[in-house]
C-alpha positions as CSV (number, residue, x, y, z in Angstrom):
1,X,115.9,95.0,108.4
2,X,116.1,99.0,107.5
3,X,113.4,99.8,109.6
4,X,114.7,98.4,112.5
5,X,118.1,101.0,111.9
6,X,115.2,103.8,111.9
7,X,115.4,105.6,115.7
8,X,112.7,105.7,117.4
9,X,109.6,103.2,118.2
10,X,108.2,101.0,115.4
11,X,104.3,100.7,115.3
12,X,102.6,97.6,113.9
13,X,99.4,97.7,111.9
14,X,97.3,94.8,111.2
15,X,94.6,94.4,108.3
16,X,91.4,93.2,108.7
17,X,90.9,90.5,106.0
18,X,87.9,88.8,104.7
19,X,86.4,86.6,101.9
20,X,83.0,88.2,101.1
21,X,81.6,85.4,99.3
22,X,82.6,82.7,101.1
23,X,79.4,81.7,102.9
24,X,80.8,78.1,104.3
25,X,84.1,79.8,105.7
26,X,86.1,77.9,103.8
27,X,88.7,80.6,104.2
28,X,89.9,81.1,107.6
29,X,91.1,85.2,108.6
30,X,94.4,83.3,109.5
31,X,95.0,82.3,105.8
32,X,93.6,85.2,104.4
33,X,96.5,87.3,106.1
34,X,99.0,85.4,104.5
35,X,98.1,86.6,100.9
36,X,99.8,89.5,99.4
37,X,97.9,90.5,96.2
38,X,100.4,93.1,93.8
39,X,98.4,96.0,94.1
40,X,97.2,95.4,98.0
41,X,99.5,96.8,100.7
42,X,100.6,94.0,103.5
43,X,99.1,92.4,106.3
44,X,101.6,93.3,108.8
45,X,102.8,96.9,108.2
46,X,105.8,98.0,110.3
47,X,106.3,102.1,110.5
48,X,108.2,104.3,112.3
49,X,108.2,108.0,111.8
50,X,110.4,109.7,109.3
51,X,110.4,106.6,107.6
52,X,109.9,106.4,103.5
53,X,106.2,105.0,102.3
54,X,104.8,104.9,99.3
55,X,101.1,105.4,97.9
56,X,99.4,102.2,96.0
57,X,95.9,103.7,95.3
58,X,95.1,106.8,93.3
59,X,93.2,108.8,96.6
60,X,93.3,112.4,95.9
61,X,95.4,112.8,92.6
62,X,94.3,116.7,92.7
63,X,96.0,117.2,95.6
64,X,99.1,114.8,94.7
65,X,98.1,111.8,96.3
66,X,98.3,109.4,93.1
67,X,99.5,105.7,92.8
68,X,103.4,105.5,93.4
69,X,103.9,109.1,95.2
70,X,106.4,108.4,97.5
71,X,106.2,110.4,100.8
72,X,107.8,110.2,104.6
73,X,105.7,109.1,107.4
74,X,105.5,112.4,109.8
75,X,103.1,110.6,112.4
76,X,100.1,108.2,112.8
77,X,97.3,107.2,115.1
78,X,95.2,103.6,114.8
79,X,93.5,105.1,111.8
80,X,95.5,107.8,110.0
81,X,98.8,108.1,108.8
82,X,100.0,111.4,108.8
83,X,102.7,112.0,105.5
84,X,104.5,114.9,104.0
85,X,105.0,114.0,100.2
86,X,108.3,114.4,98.6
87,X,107.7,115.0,95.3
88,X,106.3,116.3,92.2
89,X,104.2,119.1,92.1
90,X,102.7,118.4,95.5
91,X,106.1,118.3,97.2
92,X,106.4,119.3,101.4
93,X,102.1,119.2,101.5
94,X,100.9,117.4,104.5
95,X,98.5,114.8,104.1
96,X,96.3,112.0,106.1
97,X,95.9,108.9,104.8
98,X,93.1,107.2,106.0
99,X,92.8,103.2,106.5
100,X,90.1,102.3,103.1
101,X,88.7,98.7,102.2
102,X,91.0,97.4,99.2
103,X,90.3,94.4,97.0
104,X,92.6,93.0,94.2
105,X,91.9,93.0,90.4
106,X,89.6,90.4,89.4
107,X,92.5,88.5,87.5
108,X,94.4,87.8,90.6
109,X,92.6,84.1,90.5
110,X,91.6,84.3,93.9
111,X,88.4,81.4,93.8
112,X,86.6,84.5,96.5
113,X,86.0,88.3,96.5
114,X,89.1,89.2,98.4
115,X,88.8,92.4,100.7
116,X,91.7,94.2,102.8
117,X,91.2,97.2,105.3
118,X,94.4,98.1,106.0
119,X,96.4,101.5,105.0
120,X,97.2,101.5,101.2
121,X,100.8,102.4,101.4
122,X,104.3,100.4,101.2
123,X,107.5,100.8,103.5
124,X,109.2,102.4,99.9
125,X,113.3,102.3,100.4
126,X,113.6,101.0,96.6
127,X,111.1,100.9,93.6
128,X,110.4,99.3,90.6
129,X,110.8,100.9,87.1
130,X,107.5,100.5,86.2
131,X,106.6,102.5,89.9
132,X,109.4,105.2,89.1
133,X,108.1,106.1,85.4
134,X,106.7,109.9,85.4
135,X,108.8,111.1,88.5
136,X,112.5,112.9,88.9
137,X,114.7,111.9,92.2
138,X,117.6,113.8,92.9
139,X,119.4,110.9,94.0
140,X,119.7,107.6,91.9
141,X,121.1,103.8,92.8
142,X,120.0,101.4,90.2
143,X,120.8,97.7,91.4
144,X,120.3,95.2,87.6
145,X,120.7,91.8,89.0
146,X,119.4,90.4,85.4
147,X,119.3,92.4,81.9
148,X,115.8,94.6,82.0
149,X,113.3,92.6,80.1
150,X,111.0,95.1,78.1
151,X,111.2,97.8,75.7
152,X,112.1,101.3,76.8
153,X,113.1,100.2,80.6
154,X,116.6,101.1,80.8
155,X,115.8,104.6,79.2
156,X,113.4,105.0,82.1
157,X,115.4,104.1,84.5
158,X,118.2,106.2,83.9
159,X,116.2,109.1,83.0
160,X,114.8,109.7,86.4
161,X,117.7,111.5,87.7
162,X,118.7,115.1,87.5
163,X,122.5,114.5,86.8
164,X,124.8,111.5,86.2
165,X,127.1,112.6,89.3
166,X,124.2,111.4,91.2
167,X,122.8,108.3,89.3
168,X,124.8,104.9,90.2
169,X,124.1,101.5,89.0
170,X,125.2,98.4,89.8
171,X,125.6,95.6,87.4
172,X,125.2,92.1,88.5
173,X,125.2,89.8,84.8
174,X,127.9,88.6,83.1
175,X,130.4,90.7,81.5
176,X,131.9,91.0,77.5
177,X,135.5,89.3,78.2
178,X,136.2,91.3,75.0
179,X,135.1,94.6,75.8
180,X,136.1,97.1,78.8
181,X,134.4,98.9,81.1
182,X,130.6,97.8,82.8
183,X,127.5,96.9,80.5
184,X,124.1,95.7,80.3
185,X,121.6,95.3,77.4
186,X,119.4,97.6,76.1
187,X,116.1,96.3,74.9
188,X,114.5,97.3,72.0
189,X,111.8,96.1,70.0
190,X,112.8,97.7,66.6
191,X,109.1,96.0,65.2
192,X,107.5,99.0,67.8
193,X,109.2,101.4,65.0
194,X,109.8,99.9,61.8
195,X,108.0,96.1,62.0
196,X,112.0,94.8,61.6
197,X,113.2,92.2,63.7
198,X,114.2,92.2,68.0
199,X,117.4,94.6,68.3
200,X,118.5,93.6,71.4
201,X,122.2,95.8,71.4
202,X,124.8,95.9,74.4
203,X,125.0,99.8,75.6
């Protein structure tokens, strides 16, 4: 849907998907492109210049390009993306990211050596926390459907901006009837500190 408001034409690039070990092609190409492994970037991958992508693979971490830099497509041909990265040390370098043969962790549980040519990158308009850990962005909207789940999370979160005037969150869960104002729980394992028992205290 936010691509589509991008101006400008939208290219299309399909991965090339196989099963390596699957010598009675049990596995058809046509099921294989429906699987979208965590760490693997999709089968269909919808670009347009200008638009924000992010890195999955550490490529070239010398040079910035490292697993969640988050960089705006400049141009691309059938077999290279061209990128200017955004931040972090590496900020405004060009780059060209090459299409690569991926395969997932072995603990996916795929019954088959999975493999993906395709470029290792993500159309990147919102990220995880765990993605966002290590970076600063000038310009902050964090959407909490639910309470964060692990230790530390929230802290993250809220620590990748430069100044409150520019971090916003939105709260989705229930609110305290007895207290005023917007809140969501901070969770803290106090046993990662002291060995006492879950703290788990409204902020």
């Amino acid at each position: 849907m936010l691509i589509a408001k991008f101006p400008g034409e939208s290219k299309i690039f399909i991965s090339f998907d196989s099963a390596e070990d699957d010598t009675n092609n049990y596995y058809q190409e046509e099921y294989l492109n429906t699987l979208t492994p965590n760490s693997l970037p999709p089968h269909r991958l919808v670009l347009k210049e200008n638009a924000p992508i992010m890195l999955l693979r550490n490529l070239d971490p010398s040079n910035g390009l490292c697993n969640g830099t988050r960089m705006i497509c400049r141009g691309f041909d059938n077999n290279v993306i061209h990128a200017e990265i955004t931040t972090g040390q590496s900020a405004k370098k060009h780059v060209f990211i090459p299409r690569i043969q991926l395969s997932p962790p072995e603990n996916e549980g795929y019954p088959f050596k999975f493999m993906r040519k395709q470029f290792h990158v993500r159309l990147c308009f919102a990220m995880t926390i765990n993605k966002v850990q290590g970076q600063t962005i000038p310009n902050i909207g964090l959407y909490l459907p639910q309470h964060v789940f692990s230790h530390g999370q929230l802290y993250v979160a809220l620590s990748r901006g430069i100044s409150m005037s520019t971090t916003k969150v939105l709260v989705m869960t229930e609110q305290p009837k007895w207290m005023e104002g917007t809140y969501t729980r901070n969770i803290v394992y106090k046993e990662v500190r002291t060995n006492n028992s879950i703290d788990d205290d409204p902020q």
